[in-house]
C-alpha positions as CSV (number, residue, x, y, z in Angstrom):
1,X,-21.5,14.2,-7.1
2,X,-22.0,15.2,-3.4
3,X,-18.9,14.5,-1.5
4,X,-18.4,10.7,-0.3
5,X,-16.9,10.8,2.6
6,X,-13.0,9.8,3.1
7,X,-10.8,7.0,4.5
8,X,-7.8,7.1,6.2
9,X,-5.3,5.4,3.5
10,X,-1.4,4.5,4.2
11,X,0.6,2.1,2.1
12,X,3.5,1.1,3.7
13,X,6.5,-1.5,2.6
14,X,9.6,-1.8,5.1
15,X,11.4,0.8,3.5
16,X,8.9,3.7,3.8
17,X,5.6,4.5,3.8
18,X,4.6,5.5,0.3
19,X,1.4,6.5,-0.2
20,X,-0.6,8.5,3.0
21,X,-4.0,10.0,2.0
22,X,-7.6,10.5,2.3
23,X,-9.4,9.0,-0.9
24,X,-13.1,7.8,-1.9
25,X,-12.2,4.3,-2.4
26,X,-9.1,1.9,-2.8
27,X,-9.4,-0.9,-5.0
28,X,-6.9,-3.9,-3.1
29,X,-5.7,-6.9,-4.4
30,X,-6.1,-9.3,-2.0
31,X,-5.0,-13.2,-2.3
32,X,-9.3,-14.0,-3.2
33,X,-10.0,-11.1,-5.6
34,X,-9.5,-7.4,-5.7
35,X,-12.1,-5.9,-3.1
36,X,-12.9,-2.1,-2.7
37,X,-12.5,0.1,0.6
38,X,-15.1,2.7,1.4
39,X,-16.3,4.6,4.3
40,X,-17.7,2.2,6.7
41,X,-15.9,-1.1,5.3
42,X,-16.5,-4.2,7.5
43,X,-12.9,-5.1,9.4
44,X,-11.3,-7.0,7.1
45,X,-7.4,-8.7,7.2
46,X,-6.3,-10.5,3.8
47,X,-3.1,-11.1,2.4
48,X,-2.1,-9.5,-1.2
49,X,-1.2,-11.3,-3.9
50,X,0.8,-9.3,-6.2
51,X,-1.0,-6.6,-8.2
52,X,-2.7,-3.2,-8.3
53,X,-3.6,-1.0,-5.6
54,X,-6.0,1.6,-7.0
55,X,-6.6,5.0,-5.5
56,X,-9.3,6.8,-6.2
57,X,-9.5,10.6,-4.7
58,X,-12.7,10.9,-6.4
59,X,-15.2,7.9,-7.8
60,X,-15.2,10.2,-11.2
61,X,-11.0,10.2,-11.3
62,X,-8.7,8.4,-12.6
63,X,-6.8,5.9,-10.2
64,X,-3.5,6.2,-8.8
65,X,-2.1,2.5,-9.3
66,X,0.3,0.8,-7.0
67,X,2.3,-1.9,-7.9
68,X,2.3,-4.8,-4.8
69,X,4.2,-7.7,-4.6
70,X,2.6,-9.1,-1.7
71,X,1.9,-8.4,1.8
72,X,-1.5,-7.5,3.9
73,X,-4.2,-5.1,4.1
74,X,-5.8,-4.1,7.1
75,X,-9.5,-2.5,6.8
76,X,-12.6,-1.1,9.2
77,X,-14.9,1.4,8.5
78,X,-12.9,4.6,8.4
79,X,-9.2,2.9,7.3
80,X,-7.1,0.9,5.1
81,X,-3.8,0.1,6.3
82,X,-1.9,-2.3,3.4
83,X,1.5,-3.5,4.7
84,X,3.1,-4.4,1.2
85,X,6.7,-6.6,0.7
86,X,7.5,-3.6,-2.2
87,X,5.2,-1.1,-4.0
88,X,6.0,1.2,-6.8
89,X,3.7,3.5,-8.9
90,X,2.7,1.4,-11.6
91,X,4.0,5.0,-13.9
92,X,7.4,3.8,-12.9
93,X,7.6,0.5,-14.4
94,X,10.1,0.2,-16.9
95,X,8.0,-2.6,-19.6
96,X,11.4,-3.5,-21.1
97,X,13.0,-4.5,-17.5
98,X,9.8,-6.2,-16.8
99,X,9.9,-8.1,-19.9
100,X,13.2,-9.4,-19.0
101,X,12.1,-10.4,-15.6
102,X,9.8,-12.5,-17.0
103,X,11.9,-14.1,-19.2
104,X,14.5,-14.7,-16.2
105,X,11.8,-16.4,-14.2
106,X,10.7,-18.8,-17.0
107,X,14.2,-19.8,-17.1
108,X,14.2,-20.2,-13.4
109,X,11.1,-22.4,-13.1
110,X,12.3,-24.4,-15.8
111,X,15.9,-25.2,-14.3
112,X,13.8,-25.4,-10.9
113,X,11.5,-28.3,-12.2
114,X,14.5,-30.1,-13.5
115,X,15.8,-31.0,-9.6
116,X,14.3,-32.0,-6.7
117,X,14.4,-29.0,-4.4
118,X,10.5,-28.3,-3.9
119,X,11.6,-25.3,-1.8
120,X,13.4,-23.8,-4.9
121,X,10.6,-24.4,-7.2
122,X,8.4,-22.8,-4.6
123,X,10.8,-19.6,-4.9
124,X,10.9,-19.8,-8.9
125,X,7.2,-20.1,-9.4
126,X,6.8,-16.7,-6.8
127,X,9.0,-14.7,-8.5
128,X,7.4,-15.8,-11.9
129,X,3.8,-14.8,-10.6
130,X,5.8,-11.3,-9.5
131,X,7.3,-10.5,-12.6
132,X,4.3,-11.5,-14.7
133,X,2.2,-9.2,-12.5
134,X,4.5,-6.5,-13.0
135,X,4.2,-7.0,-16.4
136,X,0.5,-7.0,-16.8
137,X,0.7,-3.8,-14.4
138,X,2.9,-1.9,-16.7
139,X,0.4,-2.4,-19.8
């Protein structure tokens, strides 16, 4: 394949930025469905919902995934700029730990829904979507 040309990729959380690169495409899963970045992208701003950022260097390669648990993405025709909560190669996710997340959350949004703080099952029911994300992410 002739070469595609690049975009200006940095994925940044408040600790560090942890990805900068140059790739084909990026593959963003914003709050209304995952959308792709390429080379002359309309501007777009969406929020993330948690999920998987894919990389792609090449269209032929494989992806390098990125764990989100929020955030936004900023993109135009020659950059995507995704300001994420947290992010963590999806190669890093220990399934175990996620499993027991999810578990923890359950329990969470089950004491939640048994009071009357709306704001605390507000908080239970994100960190369920989180940890269930995680999960799915980690295979």
């Amino acid at each position: 394949m002739a070469d595609a040309p690049l975009i200006d990729l940095e994925l940044i959380t408040p600790e560090a930025t942890v990805l900068a690169a140059t790739p084909e495409m990026v593959v963003v899963p914003g709050s209304e469905g995952e959308f792709g970045v390429l080379r002359d992208h309309a501007p777009v701003l969406s929020s993330l919902r948690p999920g998987v950022v894919q990389v792609h260097a090449t269209f032929d390669a494989e992806p390098e995934c990125y764990f989100v648990t929020g955030g936004f993405t900023e993109a135009g025709p020659a950059h995507c700029l995704i300001l994420a909560d947290a992010a963590v190669p999806v190669s890093e996710i220990d399934v175990e730990a996620a499993d027991r997340a999810v578990a923890e959350a359950e329990e969470a949004v089950r004491e939640a829904g048994a009071g009357t703080d709306e704001a605390a099952r507000e908080r239970a029911d994100r960190v369920l979507d989180v940890a269930t994300a995680r999960r799915a992410a980690a295979g």
